[in-house]
N, CA, C and O atoms as a MOPAC input file, in Angstrom:
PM7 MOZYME 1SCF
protein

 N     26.78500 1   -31.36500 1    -4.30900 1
 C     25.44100 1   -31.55100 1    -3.82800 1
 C     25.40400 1   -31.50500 1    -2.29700 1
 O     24.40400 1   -31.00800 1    -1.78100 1
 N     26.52800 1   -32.03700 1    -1.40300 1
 C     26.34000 1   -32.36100 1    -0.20900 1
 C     26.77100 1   -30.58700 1     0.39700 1
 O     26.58300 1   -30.29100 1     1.57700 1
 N     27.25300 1   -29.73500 1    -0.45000 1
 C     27.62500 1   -28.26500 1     0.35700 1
 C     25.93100 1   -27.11700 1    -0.07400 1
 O     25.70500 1   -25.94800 1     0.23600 1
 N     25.13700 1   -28.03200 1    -0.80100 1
 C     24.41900 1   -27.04500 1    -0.92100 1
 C     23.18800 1   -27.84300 1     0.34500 1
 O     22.30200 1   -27.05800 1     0.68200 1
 N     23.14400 1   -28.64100 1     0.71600 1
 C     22.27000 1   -29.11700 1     1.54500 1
 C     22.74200 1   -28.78700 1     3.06600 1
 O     22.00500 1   -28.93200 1     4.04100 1
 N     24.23600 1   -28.26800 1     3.12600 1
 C     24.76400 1   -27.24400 1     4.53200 1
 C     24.13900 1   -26.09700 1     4.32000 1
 O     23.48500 1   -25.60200 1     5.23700 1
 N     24.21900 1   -25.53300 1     3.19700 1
 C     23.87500 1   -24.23500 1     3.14500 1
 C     22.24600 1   -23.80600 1     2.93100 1
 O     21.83600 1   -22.65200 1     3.05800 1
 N     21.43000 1   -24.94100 1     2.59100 1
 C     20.08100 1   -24.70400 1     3.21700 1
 C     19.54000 1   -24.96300 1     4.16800 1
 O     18.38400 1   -24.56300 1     4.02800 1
 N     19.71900 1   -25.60400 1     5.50900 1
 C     19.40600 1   -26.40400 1     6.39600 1
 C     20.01400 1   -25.12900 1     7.52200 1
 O     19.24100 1   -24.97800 1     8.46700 1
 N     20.87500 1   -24.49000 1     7.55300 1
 C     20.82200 1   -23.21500 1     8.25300 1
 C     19.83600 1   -22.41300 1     8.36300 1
 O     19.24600 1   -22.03900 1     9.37600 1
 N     19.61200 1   -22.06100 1     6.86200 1
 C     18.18100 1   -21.22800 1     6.56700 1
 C     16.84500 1   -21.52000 1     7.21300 1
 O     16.06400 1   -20.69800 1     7.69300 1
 N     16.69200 1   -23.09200 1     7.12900 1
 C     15.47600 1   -23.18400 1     7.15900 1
 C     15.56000 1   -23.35700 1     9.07300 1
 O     14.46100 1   -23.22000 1     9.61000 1
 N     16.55900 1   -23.59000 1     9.87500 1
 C     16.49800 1   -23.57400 1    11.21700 1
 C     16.34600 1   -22.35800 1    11.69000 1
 O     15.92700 1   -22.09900 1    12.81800 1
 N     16.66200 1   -21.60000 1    10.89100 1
 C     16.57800 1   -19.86000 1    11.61900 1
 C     15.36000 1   -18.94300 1    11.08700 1
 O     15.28800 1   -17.73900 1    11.33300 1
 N     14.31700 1   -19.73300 1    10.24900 1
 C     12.98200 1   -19.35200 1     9.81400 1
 C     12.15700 1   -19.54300 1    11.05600 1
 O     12.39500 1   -20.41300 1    11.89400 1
 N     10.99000 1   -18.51600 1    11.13200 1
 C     10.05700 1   -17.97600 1    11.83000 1
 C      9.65900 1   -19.85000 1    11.69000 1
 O      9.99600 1   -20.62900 1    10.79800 1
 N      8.95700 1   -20.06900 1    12.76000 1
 C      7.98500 1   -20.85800 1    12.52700 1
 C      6.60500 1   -20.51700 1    12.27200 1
 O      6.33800 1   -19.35900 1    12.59000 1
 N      5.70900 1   -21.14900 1    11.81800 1
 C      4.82100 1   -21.26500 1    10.97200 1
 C      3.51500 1   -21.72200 1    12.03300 1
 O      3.35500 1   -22.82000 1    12.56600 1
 N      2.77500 1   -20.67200 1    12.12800 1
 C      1.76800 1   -21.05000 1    13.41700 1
 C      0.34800 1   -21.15300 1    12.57400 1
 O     -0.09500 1   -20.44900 1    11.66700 1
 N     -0.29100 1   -22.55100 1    13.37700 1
 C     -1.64700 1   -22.47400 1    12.71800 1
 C     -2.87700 1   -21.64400 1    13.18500 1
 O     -3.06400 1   -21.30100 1    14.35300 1
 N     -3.48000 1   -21.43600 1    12.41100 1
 C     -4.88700 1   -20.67200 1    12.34900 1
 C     -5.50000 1   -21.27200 1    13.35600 1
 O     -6.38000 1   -20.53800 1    13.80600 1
 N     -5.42300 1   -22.26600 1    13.89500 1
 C     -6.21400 1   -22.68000 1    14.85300 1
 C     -5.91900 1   -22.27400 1    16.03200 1
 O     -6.84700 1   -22.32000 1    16.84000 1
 N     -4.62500 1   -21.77500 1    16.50800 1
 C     -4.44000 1   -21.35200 1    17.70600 1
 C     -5.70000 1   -20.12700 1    17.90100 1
 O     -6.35600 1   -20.07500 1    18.94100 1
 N     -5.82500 1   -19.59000 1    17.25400 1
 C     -7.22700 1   -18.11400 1    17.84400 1
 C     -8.51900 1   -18.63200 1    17.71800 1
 O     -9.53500 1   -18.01600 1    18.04100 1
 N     -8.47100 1   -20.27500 1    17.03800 1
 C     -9.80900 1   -21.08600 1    17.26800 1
 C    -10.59400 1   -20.77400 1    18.52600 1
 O     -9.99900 1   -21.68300 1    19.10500 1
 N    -11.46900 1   -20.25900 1    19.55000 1
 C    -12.23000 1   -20.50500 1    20.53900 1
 C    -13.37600 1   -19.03700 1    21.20500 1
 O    -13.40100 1   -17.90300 1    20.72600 1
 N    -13.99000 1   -19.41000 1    22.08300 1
 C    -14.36700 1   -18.25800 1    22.74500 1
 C    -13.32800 1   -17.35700 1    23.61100 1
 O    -12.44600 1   -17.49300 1    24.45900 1
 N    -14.04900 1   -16.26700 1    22.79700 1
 C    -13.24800 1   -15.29700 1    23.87000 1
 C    -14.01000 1   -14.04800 1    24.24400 1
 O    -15.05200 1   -13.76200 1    23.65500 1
 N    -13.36000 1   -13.06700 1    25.50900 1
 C    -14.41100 1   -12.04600 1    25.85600 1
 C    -13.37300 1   -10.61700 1    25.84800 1
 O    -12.23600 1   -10.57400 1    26.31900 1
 N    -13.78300 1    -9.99500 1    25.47800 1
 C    -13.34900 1    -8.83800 1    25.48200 1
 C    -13.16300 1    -8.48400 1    27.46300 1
 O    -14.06000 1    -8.41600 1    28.30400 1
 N    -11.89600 1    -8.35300 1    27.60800 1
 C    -11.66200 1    -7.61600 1    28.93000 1
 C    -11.17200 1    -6.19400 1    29.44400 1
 O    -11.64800 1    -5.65300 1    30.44200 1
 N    -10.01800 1    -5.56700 1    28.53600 1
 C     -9.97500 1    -4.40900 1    28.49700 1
 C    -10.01700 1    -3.45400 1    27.72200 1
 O     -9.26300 1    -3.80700 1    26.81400 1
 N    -10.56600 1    -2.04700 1    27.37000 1
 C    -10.67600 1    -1.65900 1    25.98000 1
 C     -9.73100 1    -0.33600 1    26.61600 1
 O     -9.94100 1     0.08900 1    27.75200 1
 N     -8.44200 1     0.36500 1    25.51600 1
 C     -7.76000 1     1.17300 1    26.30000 1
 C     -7.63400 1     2.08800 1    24.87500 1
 O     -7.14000 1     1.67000 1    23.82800 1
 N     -8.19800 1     3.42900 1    25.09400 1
 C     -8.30900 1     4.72700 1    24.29000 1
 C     -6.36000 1     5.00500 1    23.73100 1
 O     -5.34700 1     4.88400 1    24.42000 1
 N     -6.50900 1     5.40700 1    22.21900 1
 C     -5.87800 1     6.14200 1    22.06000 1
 C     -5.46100 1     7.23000 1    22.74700 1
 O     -6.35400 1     7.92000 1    23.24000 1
 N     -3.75900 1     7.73800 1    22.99300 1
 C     -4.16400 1     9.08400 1    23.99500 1
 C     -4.24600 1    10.14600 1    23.29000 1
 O     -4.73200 1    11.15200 1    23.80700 1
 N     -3.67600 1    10.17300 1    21.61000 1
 C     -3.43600 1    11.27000 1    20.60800 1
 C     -4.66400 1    12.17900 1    20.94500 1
 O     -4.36800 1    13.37300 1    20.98700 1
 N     -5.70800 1    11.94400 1    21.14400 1
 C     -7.25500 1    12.72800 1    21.52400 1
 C     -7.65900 1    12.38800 1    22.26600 1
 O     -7.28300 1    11.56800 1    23.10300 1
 N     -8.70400 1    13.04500 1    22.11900 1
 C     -9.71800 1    12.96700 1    23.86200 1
 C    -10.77100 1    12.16600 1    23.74700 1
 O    -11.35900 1    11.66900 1    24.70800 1
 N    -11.18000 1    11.93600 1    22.08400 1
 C    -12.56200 1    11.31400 1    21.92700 1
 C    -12.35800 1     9.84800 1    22.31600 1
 O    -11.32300 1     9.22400 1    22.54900 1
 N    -13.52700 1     9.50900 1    22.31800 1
 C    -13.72900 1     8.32400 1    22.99200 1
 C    -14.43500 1     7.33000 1    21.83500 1
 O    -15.61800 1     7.02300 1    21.68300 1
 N    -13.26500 1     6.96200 1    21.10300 1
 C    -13.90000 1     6.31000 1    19.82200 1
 C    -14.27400 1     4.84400 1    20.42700 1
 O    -15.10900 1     4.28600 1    19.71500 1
 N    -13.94700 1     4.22100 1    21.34400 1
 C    -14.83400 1     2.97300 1    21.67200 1
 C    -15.93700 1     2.89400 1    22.00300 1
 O    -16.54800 1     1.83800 1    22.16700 1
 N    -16.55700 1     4.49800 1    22.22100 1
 C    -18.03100 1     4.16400 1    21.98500 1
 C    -18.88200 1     4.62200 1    21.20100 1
 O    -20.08800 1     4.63300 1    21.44900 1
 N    -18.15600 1     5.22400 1    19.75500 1
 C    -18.36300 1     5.14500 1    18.44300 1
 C    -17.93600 1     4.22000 1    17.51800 1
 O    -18.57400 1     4.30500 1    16.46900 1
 N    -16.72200 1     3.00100 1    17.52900 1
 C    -16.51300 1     2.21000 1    16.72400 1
 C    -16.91700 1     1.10200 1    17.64700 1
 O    -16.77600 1     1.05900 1    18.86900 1
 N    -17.50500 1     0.11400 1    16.75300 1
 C    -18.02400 1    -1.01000 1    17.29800 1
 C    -16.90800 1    -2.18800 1    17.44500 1
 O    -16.02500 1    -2.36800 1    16.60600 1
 N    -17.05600 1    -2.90200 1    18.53100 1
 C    -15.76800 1    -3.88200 1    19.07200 1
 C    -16.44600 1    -5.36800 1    19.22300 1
 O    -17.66700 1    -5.43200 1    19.36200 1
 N    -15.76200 1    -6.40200 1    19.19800 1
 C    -16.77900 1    -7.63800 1    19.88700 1
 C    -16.12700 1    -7.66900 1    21.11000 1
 O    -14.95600 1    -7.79400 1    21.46700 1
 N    -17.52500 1    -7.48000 1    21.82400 1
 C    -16.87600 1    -7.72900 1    23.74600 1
 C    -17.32800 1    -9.77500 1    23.47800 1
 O    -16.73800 1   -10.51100 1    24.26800 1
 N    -17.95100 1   -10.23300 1    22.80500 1
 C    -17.56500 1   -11.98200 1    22.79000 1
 C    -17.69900 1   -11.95400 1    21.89800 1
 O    -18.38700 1   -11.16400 1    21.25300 1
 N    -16.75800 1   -13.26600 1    21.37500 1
 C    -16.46900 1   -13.47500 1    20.05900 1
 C    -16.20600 1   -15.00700 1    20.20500 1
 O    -15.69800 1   -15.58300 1    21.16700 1
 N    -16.72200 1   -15.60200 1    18.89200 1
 C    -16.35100 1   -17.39900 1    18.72500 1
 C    -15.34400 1   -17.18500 1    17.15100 1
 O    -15.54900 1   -16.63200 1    16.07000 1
 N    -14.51900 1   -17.74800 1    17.59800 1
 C    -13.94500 1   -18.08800 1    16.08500 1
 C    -13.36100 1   -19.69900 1    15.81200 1
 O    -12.38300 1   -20.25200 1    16.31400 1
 N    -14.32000 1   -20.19400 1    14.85400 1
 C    -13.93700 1   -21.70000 1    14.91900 1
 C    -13.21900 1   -21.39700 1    12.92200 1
 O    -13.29800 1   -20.55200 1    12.03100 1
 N    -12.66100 1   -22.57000 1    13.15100 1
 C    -12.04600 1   -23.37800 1    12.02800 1
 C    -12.72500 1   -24.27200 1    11.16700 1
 O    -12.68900 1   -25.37300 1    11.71700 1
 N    -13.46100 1   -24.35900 1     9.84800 1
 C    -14.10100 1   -24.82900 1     9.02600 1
 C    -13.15200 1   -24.66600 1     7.63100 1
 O    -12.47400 1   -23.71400 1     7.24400 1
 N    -13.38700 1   -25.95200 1     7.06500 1
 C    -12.30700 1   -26.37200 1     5.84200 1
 C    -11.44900 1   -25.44500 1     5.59000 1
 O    -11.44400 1   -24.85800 1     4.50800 1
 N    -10.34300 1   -25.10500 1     6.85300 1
 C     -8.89100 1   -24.53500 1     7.21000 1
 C     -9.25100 1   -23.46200 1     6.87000 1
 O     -8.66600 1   -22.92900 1     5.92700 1
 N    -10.04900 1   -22.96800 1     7.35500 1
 C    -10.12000 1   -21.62400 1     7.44800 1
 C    -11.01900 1   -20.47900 1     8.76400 1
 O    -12.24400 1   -20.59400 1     8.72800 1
 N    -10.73000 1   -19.95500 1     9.31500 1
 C    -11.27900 1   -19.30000 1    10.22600 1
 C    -12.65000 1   -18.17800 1     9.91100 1
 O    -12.72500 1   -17.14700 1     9.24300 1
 N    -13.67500 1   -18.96200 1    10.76300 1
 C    -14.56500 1   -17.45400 1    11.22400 1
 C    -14.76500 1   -17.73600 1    11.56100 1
 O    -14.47400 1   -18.76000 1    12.17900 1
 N    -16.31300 1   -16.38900 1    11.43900 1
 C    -15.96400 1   -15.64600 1    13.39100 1
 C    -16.90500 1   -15.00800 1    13.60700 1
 O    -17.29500 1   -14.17400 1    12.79000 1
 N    -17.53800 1   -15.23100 1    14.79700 1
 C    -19.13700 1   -14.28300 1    15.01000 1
 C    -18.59100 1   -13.51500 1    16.48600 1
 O    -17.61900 1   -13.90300 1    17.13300 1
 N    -19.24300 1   -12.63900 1    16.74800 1
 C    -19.12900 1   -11.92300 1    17.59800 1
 C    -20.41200 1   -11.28300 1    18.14200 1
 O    -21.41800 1   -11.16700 1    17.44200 1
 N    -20.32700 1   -10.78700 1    19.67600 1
 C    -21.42100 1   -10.05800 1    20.11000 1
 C    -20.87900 1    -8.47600 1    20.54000 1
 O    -20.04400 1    -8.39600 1    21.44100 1
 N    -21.41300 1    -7.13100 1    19.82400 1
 C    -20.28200 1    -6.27900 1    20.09700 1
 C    -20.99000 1    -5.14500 1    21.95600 1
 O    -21.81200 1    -5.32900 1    22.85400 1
 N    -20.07900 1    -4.18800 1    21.59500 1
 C    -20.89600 1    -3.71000 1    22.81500 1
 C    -21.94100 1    -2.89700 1    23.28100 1
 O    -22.13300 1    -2.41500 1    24.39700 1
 N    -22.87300 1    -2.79500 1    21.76800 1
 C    -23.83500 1    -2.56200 1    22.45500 1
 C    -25.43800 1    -3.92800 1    22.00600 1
 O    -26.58600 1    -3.83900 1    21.57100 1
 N    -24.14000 1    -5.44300 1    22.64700 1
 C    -25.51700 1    -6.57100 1    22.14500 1
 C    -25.99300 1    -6.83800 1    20.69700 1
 O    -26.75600 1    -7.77800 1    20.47600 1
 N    -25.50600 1    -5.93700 1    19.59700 1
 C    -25.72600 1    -6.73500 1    18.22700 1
 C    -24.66000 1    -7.82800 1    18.00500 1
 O    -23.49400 1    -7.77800 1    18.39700 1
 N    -25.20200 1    -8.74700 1    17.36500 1
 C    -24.36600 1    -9.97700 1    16.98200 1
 C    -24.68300 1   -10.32600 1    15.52400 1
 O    -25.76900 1   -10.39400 1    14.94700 1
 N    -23.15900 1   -10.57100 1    14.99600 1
 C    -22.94000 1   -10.71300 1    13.47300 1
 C    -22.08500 1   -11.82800 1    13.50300 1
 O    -21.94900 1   -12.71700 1    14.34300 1
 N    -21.34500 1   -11.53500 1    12.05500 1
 C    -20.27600 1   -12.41600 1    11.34100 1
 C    -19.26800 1   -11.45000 1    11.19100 1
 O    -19.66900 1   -10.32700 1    10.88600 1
 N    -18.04100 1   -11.61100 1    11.33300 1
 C    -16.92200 1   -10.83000 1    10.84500 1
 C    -17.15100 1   -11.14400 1     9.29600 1
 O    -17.53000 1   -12.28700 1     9.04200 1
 N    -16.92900 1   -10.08600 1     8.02700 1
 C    -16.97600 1   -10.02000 1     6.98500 1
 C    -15.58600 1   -10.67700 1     6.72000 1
 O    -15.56400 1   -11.43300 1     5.74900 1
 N    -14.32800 1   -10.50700 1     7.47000 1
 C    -13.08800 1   -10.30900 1     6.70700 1
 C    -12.64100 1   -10.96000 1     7.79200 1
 O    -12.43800 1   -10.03000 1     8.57400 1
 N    -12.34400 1   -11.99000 1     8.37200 1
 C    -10.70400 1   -13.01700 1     8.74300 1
 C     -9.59900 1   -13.71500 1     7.86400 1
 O     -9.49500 1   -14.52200 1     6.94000 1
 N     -8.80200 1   -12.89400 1     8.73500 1
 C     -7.52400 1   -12.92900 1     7.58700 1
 C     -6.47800 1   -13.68300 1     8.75100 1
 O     -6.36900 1   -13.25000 1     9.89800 1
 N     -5.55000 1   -15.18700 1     8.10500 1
 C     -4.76400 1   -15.16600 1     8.89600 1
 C     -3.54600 1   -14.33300 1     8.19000 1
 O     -3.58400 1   -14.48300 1     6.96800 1
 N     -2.61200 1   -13.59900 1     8.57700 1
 C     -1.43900 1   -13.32000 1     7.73000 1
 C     -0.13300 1   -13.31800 1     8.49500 1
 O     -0.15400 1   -13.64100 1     9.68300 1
 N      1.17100 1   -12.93000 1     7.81900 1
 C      2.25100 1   -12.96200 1     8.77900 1
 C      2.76300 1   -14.22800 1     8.74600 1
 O      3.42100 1   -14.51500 1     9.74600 1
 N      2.64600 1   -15.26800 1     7.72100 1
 C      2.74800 1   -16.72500 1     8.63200 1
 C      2.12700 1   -17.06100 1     9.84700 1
 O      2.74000 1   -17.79600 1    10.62200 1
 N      0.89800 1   -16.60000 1    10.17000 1
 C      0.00400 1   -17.29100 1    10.75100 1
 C      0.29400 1   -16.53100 1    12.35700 1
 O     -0.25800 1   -16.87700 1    13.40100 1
 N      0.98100 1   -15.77900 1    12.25200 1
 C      1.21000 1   -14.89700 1    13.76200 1
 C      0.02500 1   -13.49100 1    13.80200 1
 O     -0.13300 1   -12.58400 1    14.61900 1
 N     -0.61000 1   -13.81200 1    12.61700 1
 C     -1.51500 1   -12.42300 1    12.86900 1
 C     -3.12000 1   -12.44600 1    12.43700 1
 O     -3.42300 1   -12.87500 1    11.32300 1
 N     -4.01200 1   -12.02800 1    13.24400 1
 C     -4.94900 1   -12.27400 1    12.31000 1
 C     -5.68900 1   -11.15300 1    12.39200 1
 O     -5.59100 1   -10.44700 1    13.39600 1
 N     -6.82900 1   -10.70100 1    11.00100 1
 C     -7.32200 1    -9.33200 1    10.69000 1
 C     -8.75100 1   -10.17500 1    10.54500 1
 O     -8.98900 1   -11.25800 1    10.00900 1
 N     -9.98700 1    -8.79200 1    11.56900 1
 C    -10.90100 1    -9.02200 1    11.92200 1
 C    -11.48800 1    -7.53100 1    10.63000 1
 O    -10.97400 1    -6.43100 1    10.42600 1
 N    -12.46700 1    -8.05100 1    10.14600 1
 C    -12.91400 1    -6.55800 1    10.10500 1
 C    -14.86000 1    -6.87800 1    10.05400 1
 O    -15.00100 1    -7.93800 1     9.44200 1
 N    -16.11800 1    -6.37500 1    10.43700 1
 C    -17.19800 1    -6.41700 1    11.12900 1
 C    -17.97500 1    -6.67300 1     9.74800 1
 O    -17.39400 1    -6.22700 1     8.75800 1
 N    -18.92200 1    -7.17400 1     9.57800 1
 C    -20.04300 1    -6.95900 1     8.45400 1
 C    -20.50600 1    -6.01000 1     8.83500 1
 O    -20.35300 1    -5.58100 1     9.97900 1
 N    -21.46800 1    -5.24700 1     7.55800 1
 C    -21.93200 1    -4.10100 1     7.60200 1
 C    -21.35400 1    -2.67000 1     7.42400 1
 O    -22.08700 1    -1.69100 1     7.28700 1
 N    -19.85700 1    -2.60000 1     7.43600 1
 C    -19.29100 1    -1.33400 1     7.20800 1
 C    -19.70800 1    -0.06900 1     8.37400 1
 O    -19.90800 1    -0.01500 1     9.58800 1
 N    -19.70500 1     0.54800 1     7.62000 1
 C    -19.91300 1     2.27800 1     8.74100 1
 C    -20.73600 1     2.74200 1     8.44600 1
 O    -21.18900 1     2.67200 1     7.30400 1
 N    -21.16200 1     3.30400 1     9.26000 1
 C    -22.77200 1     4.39000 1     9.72900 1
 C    -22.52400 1     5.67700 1     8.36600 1
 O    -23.43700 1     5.88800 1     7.56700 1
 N    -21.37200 1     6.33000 1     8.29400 1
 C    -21.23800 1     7.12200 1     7.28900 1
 C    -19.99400 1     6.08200 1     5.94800 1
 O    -18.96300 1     5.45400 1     6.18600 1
 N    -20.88300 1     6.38000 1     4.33300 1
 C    -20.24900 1     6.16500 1     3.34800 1
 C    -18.63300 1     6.14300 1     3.03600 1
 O    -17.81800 1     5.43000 1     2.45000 1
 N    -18.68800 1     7.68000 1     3.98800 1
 C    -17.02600 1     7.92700 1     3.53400 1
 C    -16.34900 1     7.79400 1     4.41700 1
 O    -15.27500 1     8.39600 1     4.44000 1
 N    -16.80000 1     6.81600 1     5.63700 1
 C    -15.85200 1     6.14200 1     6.52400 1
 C    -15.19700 1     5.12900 1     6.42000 1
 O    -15.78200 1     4.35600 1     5.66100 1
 N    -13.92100 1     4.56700 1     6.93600 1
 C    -13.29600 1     3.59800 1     6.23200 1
 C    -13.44600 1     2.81800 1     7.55100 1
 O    -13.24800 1     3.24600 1     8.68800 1
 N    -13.82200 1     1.63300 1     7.18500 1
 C    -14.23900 1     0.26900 1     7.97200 1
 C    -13.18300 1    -0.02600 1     9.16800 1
 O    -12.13600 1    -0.50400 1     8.73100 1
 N    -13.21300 1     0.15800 1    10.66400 1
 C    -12.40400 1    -0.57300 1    11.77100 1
 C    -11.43000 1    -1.82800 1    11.06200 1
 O    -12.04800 1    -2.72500 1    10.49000 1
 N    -10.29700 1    -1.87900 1    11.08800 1
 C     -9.96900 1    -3.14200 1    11.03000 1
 C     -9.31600 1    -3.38400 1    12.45800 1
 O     -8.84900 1    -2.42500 1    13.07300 1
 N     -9.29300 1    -4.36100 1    12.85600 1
 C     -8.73300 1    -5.22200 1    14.24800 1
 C     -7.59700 1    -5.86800 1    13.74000 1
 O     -7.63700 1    -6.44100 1    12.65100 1
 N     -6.59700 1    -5.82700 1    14.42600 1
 C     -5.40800 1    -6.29000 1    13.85400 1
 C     -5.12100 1    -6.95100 1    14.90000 1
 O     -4.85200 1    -6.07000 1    15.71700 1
 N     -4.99300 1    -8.04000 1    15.45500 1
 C     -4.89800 1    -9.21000 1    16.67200 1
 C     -3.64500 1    -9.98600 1    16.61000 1
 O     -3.16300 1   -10.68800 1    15.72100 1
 N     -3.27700 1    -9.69200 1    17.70800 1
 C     -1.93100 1   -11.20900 1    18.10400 1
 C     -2.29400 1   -11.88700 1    19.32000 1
 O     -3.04500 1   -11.49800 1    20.21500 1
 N     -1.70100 1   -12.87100 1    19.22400 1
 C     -1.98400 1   -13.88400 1    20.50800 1
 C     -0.86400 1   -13.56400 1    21.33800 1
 O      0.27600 1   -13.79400 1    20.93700 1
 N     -1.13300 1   -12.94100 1    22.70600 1
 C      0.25600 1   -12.68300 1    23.10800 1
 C     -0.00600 1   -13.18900 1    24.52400 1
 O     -1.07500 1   -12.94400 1    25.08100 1
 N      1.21700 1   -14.07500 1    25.26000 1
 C      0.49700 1   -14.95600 1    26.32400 1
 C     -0.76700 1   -15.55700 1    26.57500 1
 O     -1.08900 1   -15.78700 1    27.74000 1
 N     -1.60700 1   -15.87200 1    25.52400 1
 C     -2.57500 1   -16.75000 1    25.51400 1
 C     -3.55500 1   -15.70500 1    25.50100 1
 O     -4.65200 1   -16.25100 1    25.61700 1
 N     -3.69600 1   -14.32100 1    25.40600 1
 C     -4.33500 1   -13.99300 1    25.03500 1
 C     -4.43600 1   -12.92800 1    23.79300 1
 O     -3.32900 1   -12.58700 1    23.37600 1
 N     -5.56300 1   -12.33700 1    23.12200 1
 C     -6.02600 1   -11.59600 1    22.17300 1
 C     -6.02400 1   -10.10500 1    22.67600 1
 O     -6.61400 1    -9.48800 1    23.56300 1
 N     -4.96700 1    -9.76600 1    21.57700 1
 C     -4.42200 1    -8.42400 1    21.46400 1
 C     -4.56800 1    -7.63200 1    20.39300 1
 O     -3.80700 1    -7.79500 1    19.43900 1
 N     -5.60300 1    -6.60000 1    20.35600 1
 C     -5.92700 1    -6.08300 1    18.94100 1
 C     -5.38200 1    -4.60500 1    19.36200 1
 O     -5.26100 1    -3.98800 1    20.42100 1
 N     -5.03200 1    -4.28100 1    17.55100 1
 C     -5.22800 1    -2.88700 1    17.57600 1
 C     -6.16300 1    -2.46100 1    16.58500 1
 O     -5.92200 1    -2.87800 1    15.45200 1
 N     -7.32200 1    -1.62400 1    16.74400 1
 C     -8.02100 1    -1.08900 1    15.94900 1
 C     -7.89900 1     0.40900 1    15.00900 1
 O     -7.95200 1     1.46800 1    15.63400 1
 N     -7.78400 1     0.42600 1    13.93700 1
 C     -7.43900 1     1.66100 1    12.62600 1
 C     -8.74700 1     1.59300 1    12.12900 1
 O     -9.58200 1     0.69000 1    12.06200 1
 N     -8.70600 1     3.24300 1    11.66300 1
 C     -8.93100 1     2.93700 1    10.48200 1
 C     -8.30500 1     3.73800 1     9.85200 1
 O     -7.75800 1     3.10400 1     8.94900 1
 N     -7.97000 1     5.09900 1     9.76400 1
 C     -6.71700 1     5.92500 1     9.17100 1
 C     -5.91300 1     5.90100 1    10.07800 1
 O     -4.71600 1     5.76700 1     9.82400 1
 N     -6.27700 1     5.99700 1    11.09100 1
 C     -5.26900 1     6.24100 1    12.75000 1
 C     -5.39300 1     4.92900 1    13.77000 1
 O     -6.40800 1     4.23500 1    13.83100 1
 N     -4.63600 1     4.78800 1    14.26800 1
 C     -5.15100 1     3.92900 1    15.72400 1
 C     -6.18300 1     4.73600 1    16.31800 1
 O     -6.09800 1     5.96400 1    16.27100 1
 N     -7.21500 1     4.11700 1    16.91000 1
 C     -8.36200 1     4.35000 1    17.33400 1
 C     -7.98000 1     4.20700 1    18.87500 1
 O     -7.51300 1     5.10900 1    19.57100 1
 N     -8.32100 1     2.64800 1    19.35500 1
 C     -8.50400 1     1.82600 1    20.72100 1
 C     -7.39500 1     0.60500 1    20.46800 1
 O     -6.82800 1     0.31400 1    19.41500 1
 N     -7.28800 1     0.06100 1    21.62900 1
 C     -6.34000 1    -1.50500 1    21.63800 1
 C     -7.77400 1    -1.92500 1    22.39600 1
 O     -8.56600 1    -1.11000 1    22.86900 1
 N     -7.91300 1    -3.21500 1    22.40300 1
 C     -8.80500 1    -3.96300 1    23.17300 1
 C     -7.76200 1    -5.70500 1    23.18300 1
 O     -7.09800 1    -6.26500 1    22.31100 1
 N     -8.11400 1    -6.07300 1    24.70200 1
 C     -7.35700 1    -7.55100 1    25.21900 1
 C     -8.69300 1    -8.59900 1    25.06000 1
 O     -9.76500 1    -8.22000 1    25.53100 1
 N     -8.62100 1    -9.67100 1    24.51300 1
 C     -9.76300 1   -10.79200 1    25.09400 1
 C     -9.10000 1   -11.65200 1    25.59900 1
 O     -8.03300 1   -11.92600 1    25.05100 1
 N     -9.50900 1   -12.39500 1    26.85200 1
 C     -9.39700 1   -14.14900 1    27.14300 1
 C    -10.34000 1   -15.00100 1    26.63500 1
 O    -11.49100 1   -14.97200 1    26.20100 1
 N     -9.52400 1   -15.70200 1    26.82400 1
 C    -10.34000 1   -17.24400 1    26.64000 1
 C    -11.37500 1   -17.47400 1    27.56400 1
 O    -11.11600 1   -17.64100 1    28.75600 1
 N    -12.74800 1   -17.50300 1    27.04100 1
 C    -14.40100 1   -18.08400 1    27.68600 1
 C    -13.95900 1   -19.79400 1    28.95900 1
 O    -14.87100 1   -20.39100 1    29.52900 1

């Protein structure tokens, strides 16, 4: 009994730690939005982004309203924490202007205190940075 409690106690010291959902709890503002270079188009001002965004924590779970850039303000349909809690997925209410478009998702890390997305939807699109309000 006492060699199998060596041999888990390694394991569990060299596991990822386990980050809460609350760290991306707050206001934040969109500061830089930076184009794919694969093309020329300029999909950040065809896919919609939140330049501010609130995301609070309600019975352990995150959402999230946003104001995007051109001044409409919603609810994110889809916050996802995943990864063990190192990642979280934004995706907009309302879907796309065309049927057979497949919905932006925002794929966000917290990296030095701030919000680091990458936006798909078959391809990388844009990256966009937020700080903290």
């Amino acid at each position: 009994m006492f060699m199998h409690l060596l041999i888990v106690v390694p394991l569990l010291w060299n596991s990822p730690a386990l980050v809460e959902p609350a760290i991306f709890a707050g206001k934040w503002e969109v500061t830089r939005v930076t184009e794919a270079k694969k093309d020329a188009y300029s999909w950040s001002l065809e896919v919609k982004y939140p330049k501010r965004m609130t995301l609070e924590l309600r019975d352990g779970r995150l959402e999230g309203r946003y104001t995007d850039q051109w001044d409409y303000s919603g609810k994110f349909e889809v916050v996802a924490v995943i990864n063990e809690g190192h990642d979280l997925l934004l995706v907009h209410e309302g879907g796309t202007k065309d049927p057979e478009s497949l919905s932006p998702i925002h794929h966000v890390k917290l990296i030095h205190g701030k919000l680091h997305a990458v936006v798909t939807t078959r391809e990388k699109l844009f990256e966009w940075m937020a700080e903290r309000r």
